[in-house]
C-alpha positions in Angstrom: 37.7 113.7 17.8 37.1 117.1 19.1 36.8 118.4 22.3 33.7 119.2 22.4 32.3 115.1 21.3 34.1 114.6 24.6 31.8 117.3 26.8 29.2 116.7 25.3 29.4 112.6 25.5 30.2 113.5 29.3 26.7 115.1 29.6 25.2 112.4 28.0 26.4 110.1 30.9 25.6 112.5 33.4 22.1 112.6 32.1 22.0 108.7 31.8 22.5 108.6 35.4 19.3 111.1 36.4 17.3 109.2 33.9 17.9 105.8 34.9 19.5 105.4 38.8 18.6 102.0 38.7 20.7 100.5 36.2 23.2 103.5 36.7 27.3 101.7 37.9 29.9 103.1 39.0 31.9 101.4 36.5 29.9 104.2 33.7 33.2 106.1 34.2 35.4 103.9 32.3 33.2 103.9 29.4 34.6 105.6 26.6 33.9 108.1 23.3 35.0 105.5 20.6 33.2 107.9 18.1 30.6 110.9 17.6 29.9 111.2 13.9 26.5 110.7 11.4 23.8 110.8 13.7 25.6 107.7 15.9 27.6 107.7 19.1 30.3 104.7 19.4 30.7 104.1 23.3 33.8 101.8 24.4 32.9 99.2 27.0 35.4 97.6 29.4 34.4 94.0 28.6 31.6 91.8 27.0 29.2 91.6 29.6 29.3 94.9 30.5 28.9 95.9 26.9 25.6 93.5 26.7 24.6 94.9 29.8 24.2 98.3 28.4 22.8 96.6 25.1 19.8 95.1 27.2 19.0 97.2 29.7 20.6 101.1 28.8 20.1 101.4 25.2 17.3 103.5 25.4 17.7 105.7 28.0 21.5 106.2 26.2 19.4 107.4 23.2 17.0 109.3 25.7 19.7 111.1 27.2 22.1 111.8 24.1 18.8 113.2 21.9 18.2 115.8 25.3 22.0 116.8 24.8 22.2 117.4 21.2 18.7 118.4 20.5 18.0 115.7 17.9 18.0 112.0 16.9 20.9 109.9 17.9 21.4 106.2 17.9 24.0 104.7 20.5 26.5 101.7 19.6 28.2 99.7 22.0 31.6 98.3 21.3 34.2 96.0 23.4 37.3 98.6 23.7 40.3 97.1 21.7 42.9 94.5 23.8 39.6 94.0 26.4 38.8 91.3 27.4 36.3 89.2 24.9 36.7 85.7 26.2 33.0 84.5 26.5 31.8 81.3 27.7 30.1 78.8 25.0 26.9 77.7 25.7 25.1 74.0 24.9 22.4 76.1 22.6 25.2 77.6 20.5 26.9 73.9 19.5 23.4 73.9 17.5 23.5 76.8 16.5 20.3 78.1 18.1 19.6 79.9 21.1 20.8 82.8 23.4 24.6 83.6 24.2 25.0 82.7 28.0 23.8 86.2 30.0 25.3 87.2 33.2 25.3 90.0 35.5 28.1 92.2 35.7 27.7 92.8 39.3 26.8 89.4 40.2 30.6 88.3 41.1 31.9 86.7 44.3 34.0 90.0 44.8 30.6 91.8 44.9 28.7 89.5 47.2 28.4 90.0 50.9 29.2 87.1 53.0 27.6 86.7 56.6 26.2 84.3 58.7 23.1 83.7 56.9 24.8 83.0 53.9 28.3 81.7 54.2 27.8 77.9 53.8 26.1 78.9 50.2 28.8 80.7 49.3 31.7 78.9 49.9 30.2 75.8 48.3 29.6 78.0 45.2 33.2 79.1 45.3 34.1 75.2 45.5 32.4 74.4 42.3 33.2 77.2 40.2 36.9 75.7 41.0 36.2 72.2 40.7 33.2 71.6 38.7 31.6 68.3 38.3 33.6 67.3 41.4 32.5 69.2 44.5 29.0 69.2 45.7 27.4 68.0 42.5 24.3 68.5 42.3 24.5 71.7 44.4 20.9 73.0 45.7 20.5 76.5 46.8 17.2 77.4 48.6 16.1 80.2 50.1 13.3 83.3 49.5 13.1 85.2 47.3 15.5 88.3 47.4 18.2 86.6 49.2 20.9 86.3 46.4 20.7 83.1 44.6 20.7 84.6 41.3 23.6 86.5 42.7 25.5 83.3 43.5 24.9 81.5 40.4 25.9 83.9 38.1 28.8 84.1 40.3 29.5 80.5 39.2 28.9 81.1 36.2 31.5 83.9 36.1 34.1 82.9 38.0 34.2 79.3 35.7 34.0 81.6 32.5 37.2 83.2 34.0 39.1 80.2 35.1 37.9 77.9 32.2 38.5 78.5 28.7 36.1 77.3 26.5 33.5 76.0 29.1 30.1 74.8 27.5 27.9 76.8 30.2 23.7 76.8 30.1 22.4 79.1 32.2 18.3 79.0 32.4 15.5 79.5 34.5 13.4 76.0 34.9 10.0 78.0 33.5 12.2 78.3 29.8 13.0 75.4 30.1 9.7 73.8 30.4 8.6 76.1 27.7 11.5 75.0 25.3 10.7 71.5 26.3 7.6 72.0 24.9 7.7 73.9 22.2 10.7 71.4 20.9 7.4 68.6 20.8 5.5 70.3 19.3 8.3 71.3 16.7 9.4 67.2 16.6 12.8 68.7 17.8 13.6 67.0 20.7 16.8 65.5 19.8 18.1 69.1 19.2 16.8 69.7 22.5 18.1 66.8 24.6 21.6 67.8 22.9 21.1 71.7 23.7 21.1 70.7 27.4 23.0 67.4 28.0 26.4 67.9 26.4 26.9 70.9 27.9 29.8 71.2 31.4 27.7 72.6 33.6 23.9 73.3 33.7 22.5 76.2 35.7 18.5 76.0 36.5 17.0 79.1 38.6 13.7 78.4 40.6 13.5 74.8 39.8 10.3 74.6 42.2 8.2 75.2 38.5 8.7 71.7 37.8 6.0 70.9 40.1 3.3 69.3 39.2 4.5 69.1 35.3 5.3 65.2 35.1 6.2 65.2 30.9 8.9 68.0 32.0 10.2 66.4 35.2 10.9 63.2 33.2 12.9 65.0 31.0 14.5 66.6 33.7 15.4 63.4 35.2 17.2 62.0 32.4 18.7 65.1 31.4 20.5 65.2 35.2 21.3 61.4 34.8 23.0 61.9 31.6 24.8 65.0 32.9 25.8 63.0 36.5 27.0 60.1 34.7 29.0 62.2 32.6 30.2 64.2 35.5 29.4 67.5 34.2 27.9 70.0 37.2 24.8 71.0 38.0 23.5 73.7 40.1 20.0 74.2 40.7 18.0 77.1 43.1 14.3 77.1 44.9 12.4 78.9 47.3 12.4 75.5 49.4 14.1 72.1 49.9 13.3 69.7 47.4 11.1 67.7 50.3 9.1 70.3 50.5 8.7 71.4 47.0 4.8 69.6 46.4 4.6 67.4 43.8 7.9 67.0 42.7 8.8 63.1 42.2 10.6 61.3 45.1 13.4 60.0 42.5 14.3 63.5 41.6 13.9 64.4 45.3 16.5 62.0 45.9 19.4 62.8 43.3 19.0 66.5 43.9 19.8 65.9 47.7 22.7 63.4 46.3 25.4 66.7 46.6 24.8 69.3 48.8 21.9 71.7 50.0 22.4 74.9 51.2 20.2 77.0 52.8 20.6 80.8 52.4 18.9 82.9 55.4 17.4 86.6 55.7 20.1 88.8 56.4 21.2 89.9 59.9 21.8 93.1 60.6 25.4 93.8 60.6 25.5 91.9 56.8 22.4 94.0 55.6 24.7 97.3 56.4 27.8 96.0 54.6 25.0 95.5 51.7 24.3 98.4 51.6 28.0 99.9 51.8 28.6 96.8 48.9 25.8 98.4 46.7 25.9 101.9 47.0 29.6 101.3 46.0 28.8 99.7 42.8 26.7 103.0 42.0 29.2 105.2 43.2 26.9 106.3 45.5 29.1 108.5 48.5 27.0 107.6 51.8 27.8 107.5 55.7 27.8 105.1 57.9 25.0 106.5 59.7 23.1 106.4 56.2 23.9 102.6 55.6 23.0 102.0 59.6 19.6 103.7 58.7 18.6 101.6 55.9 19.5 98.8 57.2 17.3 99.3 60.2 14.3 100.3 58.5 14.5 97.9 55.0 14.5 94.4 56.6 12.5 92.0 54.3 15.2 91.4 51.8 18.5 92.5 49.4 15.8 93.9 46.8 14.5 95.8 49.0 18.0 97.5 49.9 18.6 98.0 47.0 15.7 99.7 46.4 15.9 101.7 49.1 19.6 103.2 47.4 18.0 103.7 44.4 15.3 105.6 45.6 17.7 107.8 47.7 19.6 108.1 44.6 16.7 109.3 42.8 15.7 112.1 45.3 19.7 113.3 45.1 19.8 113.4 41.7 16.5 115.2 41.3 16.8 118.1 44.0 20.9 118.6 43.1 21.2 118.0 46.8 24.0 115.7 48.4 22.9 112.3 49.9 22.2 113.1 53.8 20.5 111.4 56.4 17.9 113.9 56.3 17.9 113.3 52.5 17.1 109.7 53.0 15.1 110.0 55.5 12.5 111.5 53.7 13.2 109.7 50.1 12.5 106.7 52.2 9.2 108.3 53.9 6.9 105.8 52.8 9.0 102.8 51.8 10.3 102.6 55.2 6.5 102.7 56.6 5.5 99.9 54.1 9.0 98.2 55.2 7.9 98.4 59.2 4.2 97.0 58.3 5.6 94.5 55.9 3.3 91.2 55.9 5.0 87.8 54.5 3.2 85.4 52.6 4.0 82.4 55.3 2.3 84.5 57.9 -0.7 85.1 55.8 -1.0 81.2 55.1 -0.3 80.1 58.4 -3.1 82.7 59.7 -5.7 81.7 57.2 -5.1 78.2 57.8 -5.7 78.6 61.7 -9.1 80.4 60.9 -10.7 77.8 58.4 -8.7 74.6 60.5 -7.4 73.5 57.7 -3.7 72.1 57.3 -1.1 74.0 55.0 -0.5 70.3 53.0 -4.0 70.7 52.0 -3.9 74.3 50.6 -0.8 73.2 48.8 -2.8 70.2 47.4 -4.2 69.5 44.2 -8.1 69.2 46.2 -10.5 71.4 44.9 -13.4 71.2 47.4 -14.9 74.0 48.8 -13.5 73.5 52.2 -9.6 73.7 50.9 -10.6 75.8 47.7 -11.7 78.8 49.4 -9.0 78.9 52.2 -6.7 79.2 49.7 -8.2 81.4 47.5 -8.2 83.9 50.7 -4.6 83.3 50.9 -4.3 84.5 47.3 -6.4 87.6 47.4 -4.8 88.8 50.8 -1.2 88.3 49.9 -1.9 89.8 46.4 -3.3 92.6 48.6 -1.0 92.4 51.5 2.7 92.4 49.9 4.3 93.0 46.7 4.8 89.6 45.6 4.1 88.6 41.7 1.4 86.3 40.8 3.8 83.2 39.8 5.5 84.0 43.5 2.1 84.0 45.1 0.6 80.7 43.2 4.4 79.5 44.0 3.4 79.3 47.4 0.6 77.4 47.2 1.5 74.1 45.3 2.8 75.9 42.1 -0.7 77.2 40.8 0.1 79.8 37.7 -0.7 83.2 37.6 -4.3 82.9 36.2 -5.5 80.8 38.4 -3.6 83.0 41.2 -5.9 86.1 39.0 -9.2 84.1 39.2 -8.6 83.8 43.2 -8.4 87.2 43.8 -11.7 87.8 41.2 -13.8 85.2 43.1 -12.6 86.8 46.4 -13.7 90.4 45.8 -16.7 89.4 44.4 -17.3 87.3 47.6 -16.5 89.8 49.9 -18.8 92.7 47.9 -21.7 90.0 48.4 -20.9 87.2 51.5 -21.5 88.7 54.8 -19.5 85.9 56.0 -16.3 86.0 53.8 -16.2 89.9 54.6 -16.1 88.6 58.4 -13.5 86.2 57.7 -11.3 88.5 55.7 -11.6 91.6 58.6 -10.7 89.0 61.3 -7.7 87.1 59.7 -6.8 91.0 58.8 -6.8 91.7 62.3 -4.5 89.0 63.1 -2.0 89.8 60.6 -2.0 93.3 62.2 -1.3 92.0 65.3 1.8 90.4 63.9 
């Protein structure tokens, strides 16, 4: 391999890193030039996951980046360096032969995540179970809001139990696939294969498990699924935005078995933990910035870890672009407008609670299943403001208000506008509960 496959595969991750700074690590350094021949570039990855990292995510912008170099088509390969590490974790879906390997985060390990008081009973219950699964805190139950690190912690699980345990059977899947697999296996008169997919597995991971509301064929599935795994003593470890009391429509008898390990609550960052986030994450990027810097964005980017991490790579961005190194000044004007939007930041809660007050209706009502006027337009209010108001999703949004799905979240928002545009009184309605969001 000549030396000049070496520069010029040292450009190529140079460029990487201006054209992508959000999936850009610092761990880009130990990748390697396995090969630079025939229109293809080989690169050696430390491990498997950060090698299918780069697969999902990176491909493209590797391909980007190397055809900018070289001035013509080149098509990237990713391959585990040899004596690496390959040891994988076997999932329930691949004893049938069917299904996706298990996916985790690189960067979502215990090592990487930020303990403070907000979080610390979550975390050290995770660390109990990826050392003793199926015996301590089973089921566990994370809740919290979104942007808070669940995901964080349960792919922590996931990876710290793939390290200590050989061999483990892990299933790691958000509770919306599996509905959808649920249902796709009846209509496919597969649901044997399916029932084995998920209940001979060692531990079962289910992110956001609030979507089982309201979906009664699913939930009964669910419920036998988690008997089957119990019994068995096999681990599960489930997240939500709420408790499962408060989660609407969800059956008492699954209320009652997911509250039979422990819950743990996980809690907006305080200040102090938001700065060692930062330090955490701009560390992972190999990002070089002050304390003064971290001190900033914790200040100014309160609403959640997204958003911090947003916040670095914006900055990271704006360095990249200009040549310039990362300064306060720097950051302070990448983060300009983010750090306005930040300071004027609305929550969805807020917005309910508001709207709620104005029409003197309850909030169990707008979370209902009732569809008369007096609790349908209420909530449809709630929809279009905090559609307007934050930068929540759709499913989040409809999350919030007894699980309704994105279209109907869509249709809200339609009705709304077209309300406002032509009913004097809606307009009124909207510009005062405005106002008192404002005030807030």
């Amino acid at each position: 391999m000549s030396s000049r496959d070496l520069d010029t595969f040292v450009d190529v991750l140079e460029r990487v890193k201006a054209l992508d700074p959000v999936n850009t690590r610092k761990w880009f350094d130990e990748l390697s030039l396995v090969d630079f021949s025939g229109g293809q570039v080989e690169i050696g990855c430390p491990d498997d996951l950060t090698a299918r990292f780069l697969e999902e995510n990176c491909k493209n912008t590797f391909m980007q980046a190397a055809g900018q170099i070289t001035g013509h088509l080149v098509s990237v390969k990713f391959s585990v360096k040899q004596g690496a590490s390959r040891k994988q974790a076997n999932t329930g879906s691949e004893q049938t032969g069917s299904g996706p390997l298990l996916r985790l985060h690189p960067d979502y390990t215990f090592d990487n995540f930020v303990i403070g008081p907000s979080n610390r009973l979550a975390h050290a219950s995770c660390v109990a179970v990826s050392q003793s699964p199926g015996t301590a805190y089973n089921p566990l139950f994370l809740y919290g809001t979104v942007g808070l690190g669940k995901t964080h912690l349960l792919h922590a699980i996931c990876n710290e139990t793939m390290r200590r345990t050989a061999g483990a059977r892990i299933h790691f899947i958000s509770c919306e696939e599996f509905v959808n697999r649920f249902i796709s296996a009846i209509e496919a008169g597969k649901l044997g294969d399916f029932q084995n997919q998920f209940r001979t597995v060692d531990m079962l991971v289910i992110d956001d498990v609030q979507f089982l509301r309201e979906r009664e064929q699913s939930q009964e599935e669910f419920f036998h699924t988690f008997n089957a795994l119990y019994n068995n003593r096999k681990q599960l470890i489930l997240s939500a935005d709420s408790p499962p009391g408060e989660i609407p429509s969800l059956e008492e008898r699954l209320i009652s078995r997911f509250k039979w390990g422990l819950v743990a609550r996980i809690d907006p960052p305080t200040y102090e933990t938001r700065i060692a986030i930062v330090k955490k994450k701009a560390n992972l990027r190999g990002l070089g910035i002050s304390d003064e810097i971290s001190e900033y964005i914790a200040q100014k980017v309160q609403a959640n870890i997204r958003e911090l991490e947003g916040a670095l790579t914006t900055i990271y961005a704006v360095a990249k672009a200009s040549g310039e190194q990362i300064t306060l000044v720097l950051a302070k004007q990448a983060l300009g407008d983010q750090v306005k939007l930040a300071e004027r930041q609305i929550n969805i809660s807020a917005i309910i609670e508001t709207v709620s007050k104005h029409y003197g209706v309850r909030l169990a009502d707008l979370q209902s299943k009732k569809r008369s006027q007096s609790i349908a337009l209420p909530r449809q209010v709630c929809m279009y403001l905090a559609r307007s108001l934050t930068r929540h999703s759709l499913e989040e949004i409809g999350g919030h208000l007894g699980g309704r799905d994105h279209t109907t979240v869509m249709h809200a928002c339609a009705k709304i506008l077209e309300l406002e545009q032509s009913d004097a009184k809606v307009k009124t309605s909207l510009v005062e509960i405005s106002k008192q969001l404002s005030k807030q």
